[in-house]
Structures are given as structure tokens and as C-alpha cells.
PyMOL Python script that loads the backbone (N, CA, C, O; Angstrom):
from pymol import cmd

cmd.read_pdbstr("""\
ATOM      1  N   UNK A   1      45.115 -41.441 -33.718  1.00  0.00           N
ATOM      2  CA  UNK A   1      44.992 -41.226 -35.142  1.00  0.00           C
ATOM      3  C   UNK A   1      44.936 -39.717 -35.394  1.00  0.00           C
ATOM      4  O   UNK A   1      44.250 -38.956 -34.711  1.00  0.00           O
ATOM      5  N   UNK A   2      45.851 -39.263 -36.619  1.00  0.00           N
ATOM      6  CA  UNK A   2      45.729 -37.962 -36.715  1.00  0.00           C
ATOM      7  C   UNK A   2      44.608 -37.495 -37.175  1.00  0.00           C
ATOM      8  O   UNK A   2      43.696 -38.320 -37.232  1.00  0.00           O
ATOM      9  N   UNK A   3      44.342 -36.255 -37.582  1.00  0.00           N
ATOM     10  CA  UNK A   3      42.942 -35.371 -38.140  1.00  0.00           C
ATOM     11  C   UNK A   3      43.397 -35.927 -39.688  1.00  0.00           C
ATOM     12  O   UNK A   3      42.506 -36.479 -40.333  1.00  0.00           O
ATOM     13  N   UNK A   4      44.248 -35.850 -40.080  1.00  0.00           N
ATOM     14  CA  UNK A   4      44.685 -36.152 -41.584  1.00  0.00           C
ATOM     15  C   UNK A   4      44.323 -37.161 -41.760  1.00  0.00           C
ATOM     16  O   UNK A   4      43.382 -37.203 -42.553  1.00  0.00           O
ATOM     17  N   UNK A   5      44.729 -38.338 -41.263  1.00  0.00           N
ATOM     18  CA  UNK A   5      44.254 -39.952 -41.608  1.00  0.00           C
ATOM     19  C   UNK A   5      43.303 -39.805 -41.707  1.00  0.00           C
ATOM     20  O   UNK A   5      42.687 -39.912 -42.767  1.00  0.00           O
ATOM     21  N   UNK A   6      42.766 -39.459 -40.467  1.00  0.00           N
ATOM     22  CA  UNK A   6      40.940 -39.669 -40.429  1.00  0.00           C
ATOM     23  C   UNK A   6      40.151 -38.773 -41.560  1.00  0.00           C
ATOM     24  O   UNK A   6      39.014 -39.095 -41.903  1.00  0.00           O
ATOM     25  N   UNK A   7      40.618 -37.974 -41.952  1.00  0.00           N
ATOM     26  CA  UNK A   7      39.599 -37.289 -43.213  1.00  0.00           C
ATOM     27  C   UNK A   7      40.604 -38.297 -44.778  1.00  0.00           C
ATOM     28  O   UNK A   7      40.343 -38.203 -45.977  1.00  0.00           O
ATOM     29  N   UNK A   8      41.356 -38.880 -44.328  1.00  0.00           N
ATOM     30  CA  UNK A   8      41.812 -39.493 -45.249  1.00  0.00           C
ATOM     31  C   UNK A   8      40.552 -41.381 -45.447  1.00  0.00           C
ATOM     32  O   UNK A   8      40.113 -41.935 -46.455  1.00  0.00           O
ATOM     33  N   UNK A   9      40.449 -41.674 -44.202  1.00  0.00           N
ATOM     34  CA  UNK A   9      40.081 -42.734 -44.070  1.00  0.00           C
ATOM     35  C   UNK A   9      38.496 -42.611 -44.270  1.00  0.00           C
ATOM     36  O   UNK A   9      37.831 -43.602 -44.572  1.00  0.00           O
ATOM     37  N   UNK A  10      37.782 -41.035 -44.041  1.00  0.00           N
ATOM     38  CA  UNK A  10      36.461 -40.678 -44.183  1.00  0.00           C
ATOM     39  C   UNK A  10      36.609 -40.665 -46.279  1.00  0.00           C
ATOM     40  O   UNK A  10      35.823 -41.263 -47.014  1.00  0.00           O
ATOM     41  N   UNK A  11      37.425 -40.091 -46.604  1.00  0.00           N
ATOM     42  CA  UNK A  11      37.423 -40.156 -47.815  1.00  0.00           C
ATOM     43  C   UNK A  11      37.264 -41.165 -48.911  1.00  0.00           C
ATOM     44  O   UNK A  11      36.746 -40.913 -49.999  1.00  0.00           O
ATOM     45  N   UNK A  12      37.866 -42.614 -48.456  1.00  0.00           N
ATOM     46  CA  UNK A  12      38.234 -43.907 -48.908  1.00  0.00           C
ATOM     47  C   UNK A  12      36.579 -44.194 -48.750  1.00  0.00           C
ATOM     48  O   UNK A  12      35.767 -44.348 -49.662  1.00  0.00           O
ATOM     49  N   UNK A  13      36.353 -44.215 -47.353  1.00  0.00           N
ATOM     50  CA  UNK A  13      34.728 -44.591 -47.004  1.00  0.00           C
ATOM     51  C   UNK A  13      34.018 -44.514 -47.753  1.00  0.00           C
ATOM     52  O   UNK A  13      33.418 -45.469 -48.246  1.00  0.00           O
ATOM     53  N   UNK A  14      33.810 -42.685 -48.222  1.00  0.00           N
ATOM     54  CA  UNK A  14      32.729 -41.973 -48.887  1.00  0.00           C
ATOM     55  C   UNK A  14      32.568 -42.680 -50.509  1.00  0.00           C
ATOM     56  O   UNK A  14      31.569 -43.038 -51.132  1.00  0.00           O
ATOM     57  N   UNK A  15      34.672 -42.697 -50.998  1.00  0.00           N
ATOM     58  CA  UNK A  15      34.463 -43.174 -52.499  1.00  0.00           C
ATOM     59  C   UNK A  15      33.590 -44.960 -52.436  1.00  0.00           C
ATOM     60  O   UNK A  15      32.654 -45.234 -53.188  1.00  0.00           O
ATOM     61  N   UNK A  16      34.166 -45.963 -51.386  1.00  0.00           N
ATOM     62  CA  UNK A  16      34.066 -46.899 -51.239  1.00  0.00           C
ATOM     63  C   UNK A  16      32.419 -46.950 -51.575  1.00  0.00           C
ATOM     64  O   UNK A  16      31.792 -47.486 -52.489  1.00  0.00           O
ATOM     65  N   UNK A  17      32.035 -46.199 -50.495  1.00  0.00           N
ATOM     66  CA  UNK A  17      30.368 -45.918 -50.488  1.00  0.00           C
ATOM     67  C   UNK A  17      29.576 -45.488 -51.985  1.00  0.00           C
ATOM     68  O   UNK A  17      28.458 -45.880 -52.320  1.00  0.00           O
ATOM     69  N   UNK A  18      30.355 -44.704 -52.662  1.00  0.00           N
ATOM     70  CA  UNK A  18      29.769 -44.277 -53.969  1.00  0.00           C
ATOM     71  C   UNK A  18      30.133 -46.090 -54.603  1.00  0.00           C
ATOM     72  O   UNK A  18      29.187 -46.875 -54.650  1.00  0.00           O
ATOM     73  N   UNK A  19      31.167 -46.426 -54.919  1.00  0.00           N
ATOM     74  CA  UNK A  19      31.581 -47.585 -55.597  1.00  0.00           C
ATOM     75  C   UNK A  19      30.320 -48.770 -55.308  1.00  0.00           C
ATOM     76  O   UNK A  19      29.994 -49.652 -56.102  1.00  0.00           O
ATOM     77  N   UNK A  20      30.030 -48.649 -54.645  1.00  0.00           N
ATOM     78  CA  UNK A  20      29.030 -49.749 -54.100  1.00  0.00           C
ATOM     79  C   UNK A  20      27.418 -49.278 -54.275  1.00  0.00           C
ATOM     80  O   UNK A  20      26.679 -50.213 -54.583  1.00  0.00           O
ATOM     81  N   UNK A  21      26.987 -48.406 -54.173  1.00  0.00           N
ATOM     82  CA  UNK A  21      25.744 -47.769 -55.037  1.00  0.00           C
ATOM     83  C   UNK A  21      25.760 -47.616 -56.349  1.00  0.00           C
ATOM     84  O   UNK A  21      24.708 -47.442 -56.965  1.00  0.00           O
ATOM     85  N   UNK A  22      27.006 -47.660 -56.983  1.00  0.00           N
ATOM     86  CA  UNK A  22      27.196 -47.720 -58.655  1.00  0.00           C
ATOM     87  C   UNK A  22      27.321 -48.770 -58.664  1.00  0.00           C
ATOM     88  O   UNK A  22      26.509 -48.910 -59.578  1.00  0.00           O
ATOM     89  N   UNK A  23      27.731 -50.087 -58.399  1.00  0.00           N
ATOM     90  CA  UNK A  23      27.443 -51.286 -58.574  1.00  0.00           C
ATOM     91  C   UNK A  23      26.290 -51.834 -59.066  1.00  0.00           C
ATOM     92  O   UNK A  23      25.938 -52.400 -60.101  1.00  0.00           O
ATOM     93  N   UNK A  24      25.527 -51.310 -57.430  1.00  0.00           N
ATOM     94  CA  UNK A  24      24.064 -52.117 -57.356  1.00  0.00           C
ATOM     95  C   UNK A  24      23.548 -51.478 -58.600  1.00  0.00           C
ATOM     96  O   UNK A  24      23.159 -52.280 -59.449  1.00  0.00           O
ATOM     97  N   UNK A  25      23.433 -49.860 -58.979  1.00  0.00           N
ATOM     98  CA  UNK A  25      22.390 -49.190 -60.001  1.00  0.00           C
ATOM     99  C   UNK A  25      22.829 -49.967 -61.076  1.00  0.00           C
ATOM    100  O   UNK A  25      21.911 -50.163 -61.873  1.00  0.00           O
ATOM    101  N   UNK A  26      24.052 -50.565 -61.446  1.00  0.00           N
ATOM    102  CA  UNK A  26      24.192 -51.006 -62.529  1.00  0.00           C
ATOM    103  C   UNK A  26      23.605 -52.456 -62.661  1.00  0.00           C
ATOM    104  O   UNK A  26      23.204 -52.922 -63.728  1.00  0.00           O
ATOM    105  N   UNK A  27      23.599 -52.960 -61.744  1.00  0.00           N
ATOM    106  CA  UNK A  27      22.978 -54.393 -61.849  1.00  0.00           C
ATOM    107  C   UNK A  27      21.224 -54.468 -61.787  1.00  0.00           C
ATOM    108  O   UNK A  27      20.564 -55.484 -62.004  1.00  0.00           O
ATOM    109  N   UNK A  28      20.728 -53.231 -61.463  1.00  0.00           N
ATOM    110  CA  UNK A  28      19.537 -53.137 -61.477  1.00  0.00           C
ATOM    111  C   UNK A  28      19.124 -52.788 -62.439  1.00  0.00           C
ATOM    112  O   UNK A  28      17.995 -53.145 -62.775  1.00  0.00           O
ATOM    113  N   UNK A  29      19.987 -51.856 -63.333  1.00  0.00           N
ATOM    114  CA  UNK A  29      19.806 -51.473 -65.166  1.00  0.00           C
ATOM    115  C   UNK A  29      19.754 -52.620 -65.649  1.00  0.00           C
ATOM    116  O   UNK A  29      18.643 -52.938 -66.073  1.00  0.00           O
ATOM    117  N   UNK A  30      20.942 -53.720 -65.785  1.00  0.00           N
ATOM    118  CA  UNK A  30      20.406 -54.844 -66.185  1.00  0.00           C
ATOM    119  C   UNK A  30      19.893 -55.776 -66.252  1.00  0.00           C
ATOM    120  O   UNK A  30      20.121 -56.613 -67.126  1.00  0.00           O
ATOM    121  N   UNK A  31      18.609 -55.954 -64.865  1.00  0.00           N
ATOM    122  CA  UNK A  31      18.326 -56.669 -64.303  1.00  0.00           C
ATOM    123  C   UNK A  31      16.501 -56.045 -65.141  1.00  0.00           C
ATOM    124  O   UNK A  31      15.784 -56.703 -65.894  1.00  0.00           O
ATOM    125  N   UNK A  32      16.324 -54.952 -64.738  1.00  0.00           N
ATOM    126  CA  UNK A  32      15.082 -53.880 -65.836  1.00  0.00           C
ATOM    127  C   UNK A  32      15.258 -54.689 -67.417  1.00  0.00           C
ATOM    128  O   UNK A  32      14.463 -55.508 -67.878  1.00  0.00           O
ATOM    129  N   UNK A  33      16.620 -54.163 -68.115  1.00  0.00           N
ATOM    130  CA  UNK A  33      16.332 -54.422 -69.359  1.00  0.00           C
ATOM    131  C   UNK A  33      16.519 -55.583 -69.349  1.00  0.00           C
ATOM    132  O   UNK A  33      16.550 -55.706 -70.574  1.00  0.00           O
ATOM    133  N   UNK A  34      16.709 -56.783 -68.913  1.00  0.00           N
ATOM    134  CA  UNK A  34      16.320 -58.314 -69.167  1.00  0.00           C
ATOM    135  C   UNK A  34      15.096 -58.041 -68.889  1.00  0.00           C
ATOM    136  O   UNK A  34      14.499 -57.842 -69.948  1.00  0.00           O
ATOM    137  N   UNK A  35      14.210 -57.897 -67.719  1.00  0.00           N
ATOM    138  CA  UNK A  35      12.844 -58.428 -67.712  1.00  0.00           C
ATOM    139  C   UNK A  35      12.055 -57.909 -68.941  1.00  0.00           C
ATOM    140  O   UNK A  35      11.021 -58.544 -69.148  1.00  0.00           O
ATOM    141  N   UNK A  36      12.298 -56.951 -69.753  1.00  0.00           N
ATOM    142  CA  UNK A  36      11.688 -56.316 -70.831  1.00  0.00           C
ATOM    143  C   UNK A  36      12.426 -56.801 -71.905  1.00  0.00           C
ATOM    144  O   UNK A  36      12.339 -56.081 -72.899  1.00  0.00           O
ATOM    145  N   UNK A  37      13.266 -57.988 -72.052  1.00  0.00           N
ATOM    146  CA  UNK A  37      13.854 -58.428 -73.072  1.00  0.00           C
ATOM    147  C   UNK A  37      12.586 -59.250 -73.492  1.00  0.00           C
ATOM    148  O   UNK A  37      11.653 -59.581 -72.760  1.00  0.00           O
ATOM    149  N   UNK A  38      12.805 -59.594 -75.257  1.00  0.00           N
ATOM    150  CA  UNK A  38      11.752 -60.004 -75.363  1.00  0.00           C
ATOM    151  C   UNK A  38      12.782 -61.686 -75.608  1.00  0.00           C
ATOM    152  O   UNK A  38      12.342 -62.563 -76.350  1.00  0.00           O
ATOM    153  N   UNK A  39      13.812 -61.812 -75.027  1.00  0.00           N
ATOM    154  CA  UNK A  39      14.340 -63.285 -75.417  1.00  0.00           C
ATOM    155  C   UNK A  39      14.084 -63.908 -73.972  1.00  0.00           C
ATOM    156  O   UNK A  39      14.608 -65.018 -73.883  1.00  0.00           O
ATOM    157  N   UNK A  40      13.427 -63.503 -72.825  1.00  0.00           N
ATOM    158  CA  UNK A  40      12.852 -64.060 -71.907  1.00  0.00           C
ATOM    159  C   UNK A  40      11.202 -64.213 -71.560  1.00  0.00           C
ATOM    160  O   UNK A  40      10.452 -63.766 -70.692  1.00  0.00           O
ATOM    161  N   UNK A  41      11.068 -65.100 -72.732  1.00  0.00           N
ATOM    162  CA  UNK A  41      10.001 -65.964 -72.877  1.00  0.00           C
ATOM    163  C   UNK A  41       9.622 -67.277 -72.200  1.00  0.00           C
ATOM    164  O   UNK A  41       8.588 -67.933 -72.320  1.00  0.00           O
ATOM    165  N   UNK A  42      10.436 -67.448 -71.644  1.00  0.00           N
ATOM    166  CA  UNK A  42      10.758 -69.033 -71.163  1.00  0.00           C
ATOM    167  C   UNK A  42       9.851 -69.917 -71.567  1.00  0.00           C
ATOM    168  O   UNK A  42       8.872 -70.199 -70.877  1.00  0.00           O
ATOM    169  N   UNK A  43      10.162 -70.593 -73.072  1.00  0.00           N
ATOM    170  CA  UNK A  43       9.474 -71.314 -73.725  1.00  0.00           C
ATOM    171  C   UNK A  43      10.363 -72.267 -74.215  1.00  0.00           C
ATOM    172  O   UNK A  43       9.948 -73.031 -75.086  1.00  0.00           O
ATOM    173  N   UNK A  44      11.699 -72.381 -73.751  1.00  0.00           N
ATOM    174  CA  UNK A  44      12.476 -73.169 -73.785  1.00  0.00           C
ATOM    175  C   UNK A  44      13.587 -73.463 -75.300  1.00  0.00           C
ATOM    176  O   UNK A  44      14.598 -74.120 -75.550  1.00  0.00           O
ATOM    177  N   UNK A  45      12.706 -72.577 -75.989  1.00  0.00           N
ATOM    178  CA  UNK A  45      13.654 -72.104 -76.870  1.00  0.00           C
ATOM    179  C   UNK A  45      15.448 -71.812 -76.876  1.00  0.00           C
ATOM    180  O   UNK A  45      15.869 -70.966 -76.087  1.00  0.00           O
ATOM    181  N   UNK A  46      16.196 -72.363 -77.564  1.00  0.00           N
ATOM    182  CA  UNK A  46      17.351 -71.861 -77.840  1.00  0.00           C
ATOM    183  C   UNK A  46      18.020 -70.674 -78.323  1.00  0.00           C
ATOM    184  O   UNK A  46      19.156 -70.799 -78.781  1.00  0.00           O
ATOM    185  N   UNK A  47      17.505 -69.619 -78.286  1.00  0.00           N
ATOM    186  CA  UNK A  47      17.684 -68.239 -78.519  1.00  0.00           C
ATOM    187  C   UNK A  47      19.553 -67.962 -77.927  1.00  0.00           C
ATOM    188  O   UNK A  47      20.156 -68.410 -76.952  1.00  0.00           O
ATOM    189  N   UNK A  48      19.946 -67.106 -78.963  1.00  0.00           N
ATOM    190  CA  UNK A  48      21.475 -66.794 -78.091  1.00  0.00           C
ATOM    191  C   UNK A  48      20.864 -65.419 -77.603  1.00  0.00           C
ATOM    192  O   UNK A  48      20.158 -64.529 -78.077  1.00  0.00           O
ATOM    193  N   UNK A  49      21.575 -65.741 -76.269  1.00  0.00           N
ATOM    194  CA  UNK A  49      21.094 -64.280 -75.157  1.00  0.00           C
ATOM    195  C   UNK A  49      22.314 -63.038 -75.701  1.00  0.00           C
ATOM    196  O   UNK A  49      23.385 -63.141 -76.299  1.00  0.00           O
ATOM    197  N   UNK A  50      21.687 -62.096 -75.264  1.00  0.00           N
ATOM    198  CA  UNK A  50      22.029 -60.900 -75.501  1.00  0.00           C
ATOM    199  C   UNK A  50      23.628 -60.438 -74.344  1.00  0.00           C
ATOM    200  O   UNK A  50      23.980 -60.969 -73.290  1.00  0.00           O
ATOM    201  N   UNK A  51      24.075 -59.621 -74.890  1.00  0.00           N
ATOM    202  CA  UNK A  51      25.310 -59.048 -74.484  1.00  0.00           C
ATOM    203  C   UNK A  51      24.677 -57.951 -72.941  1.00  0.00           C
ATOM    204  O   UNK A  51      23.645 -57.286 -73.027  1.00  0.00           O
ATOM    205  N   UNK A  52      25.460 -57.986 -71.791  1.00  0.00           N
ATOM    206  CA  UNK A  52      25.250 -57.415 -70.680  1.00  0.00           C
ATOM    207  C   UNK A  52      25.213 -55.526 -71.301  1.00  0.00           C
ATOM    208  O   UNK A  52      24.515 -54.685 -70.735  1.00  0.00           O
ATOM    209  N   UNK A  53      25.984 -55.253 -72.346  1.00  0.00           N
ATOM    210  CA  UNK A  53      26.021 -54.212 -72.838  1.00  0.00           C
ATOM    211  C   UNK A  53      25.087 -53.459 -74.163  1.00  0.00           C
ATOM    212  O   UNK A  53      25.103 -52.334 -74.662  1.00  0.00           O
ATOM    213  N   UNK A  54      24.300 -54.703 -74.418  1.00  0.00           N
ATOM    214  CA  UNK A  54      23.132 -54.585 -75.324  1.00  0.00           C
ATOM    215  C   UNK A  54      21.789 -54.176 -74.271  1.00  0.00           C
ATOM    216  O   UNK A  54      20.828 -53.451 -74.527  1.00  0.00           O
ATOM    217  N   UNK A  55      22.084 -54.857 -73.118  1.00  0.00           N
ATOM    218  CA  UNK A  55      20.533 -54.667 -72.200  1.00  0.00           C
ATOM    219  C   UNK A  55      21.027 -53.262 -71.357  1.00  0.00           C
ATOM    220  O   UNK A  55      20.223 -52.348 -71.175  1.00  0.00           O
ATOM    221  N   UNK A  56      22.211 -53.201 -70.940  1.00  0.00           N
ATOM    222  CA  UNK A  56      22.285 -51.748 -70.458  1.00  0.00           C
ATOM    223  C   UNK A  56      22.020 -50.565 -71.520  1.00  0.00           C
ATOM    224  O   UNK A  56      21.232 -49.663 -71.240  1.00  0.00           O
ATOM    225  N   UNK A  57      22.774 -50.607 -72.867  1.00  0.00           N
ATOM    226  CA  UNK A  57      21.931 -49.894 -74.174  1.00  0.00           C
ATOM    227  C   UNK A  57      20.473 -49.738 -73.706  1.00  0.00           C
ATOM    228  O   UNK A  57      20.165 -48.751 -73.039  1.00  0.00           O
ATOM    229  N   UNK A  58      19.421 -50.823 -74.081  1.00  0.00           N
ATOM    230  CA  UNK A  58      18.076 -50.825 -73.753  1.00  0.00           C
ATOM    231  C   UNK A  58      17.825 -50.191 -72.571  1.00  0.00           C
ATOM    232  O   UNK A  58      17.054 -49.237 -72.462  1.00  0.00           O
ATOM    233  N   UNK A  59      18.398 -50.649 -71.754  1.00  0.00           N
ATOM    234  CA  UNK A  59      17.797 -50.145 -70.086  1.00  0.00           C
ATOM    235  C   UNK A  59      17.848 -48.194 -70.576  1.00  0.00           C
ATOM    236  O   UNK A  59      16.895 -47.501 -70.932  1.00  0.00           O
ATOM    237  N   UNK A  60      18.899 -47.902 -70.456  1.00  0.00           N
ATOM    238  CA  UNK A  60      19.373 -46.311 -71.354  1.00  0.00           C
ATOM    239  C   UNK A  60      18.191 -45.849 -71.954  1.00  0.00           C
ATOM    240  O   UNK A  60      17.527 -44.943 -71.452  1.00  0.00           O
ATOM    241  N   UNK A  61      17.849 -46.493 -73.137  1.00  0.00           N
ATOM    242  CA  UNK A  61      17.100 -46.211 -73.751  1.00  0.00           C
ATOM    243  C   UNK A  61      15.375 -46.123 -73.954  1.00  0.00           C
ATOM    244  O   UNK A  61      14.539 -45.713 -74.759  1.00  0.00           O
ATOM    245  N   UNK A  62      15.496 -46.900 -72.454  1.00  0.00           N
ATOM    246  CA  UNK A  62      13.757 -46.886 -72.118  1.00  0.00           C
ATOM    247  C   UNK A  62      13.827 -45.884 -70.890  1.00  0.00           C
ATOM    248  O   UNK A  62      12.861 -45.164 -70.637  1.00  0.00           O
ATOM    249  N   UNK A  63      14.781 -45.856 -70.268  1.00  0.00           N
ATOM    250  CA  UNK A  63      14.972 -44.553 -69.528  1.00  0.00           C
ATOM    251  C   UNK A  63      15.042 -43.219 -69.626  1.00  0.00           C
ATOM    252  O   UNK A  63      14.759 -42.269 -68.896  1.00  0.00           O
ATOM    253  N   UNK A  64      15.574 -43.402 -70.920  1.00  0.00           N
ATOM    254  CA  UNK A  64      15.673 -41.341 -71.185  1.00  0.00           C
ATOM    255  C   UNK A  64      15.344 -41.216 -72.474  1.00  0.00           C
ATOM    256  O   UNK A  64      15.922 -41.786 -73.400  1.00  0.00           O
ATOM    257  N   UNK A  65      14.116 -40.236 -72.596  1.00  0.00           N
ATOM    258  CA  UNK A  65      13.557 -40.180 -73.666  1.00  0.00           C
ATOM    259  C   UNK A  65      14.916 -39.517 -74.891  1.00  0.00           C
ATOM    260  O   UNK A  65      15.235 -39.912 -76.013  1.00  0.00           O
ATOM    261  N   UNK A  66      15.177 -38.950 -74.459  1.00  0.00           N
ATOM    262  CA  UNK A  66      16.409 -38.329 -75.798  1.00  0.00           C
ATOM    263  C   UNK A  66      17.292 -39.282 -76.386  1.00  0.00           C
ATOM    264  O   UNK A  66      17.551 -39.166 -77.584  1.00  0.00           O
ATOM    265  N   UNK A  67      17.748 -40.124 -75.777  1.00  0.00           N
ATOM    266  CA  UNK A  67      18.473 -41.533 -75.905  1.00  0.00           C
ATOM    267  C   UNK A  67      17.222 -42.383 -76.734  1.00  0.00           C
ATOM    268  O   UNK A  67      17.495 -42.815 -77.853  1.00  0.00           O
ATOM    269  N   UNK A  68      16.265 -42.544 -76.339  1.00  0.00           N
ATOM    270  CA  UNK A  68      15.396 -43.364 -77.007  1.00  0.00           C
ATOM    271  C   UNK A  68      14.777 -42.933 -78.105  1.00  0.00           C
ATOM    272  O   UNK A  68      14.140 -43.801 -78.702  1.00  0.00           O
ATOM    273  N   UNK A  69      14.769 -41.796 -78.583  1.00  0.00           N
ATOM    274  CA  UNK A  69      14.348 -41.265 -79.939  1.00  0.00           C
ATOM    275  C   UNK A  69      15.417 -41.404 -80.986  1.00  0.00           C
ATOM    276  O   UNK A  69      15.205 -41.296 -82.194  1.00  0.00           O
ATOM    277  N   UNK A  70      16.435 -41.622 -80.502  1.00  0.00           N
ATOM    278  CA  UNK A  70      17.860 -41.862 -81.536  1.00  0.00           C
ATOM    279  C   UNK A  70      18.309 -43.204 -81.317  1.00  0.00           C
ATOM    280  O   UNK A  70      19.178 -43.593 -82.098  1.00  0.00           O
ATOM    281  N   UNK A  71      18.029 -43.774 -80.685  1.00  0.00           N
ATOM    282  CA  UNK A  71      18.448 -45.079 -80.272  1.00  0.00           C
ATOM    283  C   UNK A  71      18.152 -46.004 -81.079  1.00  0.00           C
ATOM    284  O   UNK A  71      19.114 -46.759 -81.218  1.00  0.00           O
ATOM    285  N   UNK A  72      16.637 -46.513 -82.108  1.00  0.00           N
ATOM    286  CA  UNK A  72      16.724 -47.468 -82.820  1.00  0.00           C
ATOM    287  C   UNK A  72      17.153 -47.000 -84.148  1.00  0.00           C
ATOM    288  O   UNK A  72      16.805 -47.682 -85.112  1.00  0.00           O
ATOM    289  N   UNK A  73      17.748 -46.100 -84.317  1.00  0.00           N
ATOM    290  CA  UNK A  73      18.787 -45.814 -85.429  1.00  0.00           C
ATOM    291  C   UNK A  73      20.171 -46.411 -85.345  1.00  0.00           C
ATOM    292  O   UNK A  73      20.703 -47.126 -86.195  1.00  0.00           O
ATOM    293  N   UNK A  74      20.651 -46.029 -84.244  1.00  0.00           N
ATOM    294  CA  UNK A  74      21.899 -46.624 -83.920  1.00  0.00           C
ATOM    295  C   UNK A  74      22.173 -48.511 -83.928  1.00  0.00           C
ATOM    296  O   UNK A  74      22.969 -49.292 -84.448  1.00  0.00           O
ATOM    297  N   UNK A  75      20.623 -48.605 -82.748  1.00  0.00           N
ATOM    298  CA  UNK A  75      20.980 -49.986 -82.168  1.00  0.00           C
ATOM    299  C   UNK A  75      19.519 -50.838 -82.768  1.00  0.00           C
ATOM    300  O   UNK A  75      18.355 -50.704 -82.389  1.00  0.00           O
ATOM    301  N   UNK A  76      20.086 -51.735 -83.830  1.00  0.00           N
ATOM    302  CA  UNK A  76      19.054 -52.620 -84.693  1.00  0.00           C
ATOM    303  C   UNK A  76      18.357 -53.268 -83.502  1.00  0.00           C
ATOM    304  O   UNK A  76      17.160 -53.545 -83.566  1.00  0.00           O
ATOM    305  N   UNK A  77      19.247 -53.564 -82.182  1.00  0.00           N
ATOM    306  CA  UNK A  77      17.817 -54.388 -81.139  1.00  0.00           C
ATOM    307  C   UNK A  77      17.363 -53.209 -80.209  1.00  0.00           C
ATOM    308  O   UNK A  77      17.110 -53.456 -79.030  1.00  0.00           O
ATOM    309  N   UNK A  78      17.273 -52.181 -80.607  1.00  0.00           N
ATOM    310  CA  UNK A  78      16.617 -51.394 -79.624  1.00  0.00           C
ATOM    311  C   UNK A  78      15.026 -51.088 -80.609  1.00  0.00           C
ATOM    312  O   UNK A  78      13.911 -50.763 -80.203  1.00  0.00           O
ATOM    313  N   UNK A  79      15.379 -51.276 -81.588  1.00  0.00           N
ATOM    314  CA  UNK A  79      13.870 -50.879 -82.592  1.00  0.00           C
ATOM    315  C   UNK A  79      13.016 -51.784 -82.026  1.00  0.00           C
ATOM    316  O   UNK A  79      11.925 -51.339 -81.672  1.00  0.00           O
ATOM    317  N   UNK A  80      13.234 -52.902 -81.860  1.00  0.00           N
ATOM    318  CA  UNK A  80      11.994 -54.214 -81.759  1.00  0.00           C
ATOM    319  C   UNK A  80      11.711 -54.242 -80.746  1.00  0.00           C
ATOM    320  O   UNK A  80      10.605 -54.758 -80.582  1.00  0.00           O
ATOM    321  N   UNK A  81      12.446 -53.745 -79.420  1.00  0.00           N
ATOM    322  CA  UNK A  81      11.834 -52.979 -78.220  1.00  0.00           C
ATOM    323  C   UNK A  81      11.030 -52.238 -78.040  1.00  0.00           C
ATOM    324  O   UNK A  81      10.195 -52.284 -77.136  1.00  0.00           O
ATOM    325  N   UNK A  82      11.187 -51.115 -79.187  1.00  0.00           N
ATOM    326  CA  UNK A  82      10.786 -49.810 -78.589  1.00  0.00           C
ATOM    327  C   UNK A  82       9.469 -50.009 -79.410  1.00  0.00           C
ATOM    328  O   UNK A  82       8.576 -49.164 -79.359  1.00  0.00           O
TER     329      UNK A  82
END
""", "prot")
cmd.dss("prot")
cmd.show_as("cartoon", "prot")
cmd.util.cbc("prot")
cmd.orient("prot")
């Protein structure tokens, strides 16, 4: 194998490797803002659940204070969170 492939094939690795730690962080953002959802009550209620992109919003927004001071302006379910 040449020196080229191989910093070619170290390269694929490294992105592969980032691709797969951005995965997980993202499933762990929404995995945070569900448990702090307040529609997981489990009281058996019929509630319609929230959008994967409404709880990453939230997750955002309990995470970084600058995001969260502007945030229940923007996003009507981030107020009843916060």
C-alpha cells in the first residue's frame, strides 16, 4: 500500500470517526430534552409528542445560556420549559 492511500484511508477513518461521535451527541441532545419534556409524564394520557427538532431546539436552549434568553420568544414550547 502506498503512503498516499494510507493517509488517504487514515483520512476516511478520522472523518468516519468524527461522523459517529456526531451521531451519538446528537442522540444524546435528544434523549436530555425528552427526559425534561414535560409530555413525559407517563400517565397515559394521549398527548401528540413533540417533533425530534422541537426537543433538539430545547436541548439548545437549556444548554446555552444566550440561546435560552431569546429562545422563548422565538419558540412558544420553549417558554413552558424554561
Amino acid at each position: 500500500m502506498s503512503p498516499d492511500s494510507e493517509a488517504a484511508l487514515a483520512i476516511l477513518a478520522a472523518f468516519g470517526v468524527i461522523l459517529l461521535l456526531s451521531l451519538m451527541g446528537a442522540y444524546l441532545v435528544v434523549g436530555m430534552a425528552w427526559e425534561r419534556s414535560p409530555l413525559r409524564t407517563g400517565d397515559g394520557a394521549s398527548k401528540p409528542s413533540l417533533s425530534g427538532w422541537s426537543l433538539i431546539a430545547r436541548a439548545i436552549a437549556l444548554r446555552c445560556p444566550r440561546v435560552s434568553h431569546n429562545a422563548s420568544r422565538h419558540h412558544p414550547d420553549l417558554a413552558e420549559s424554561a
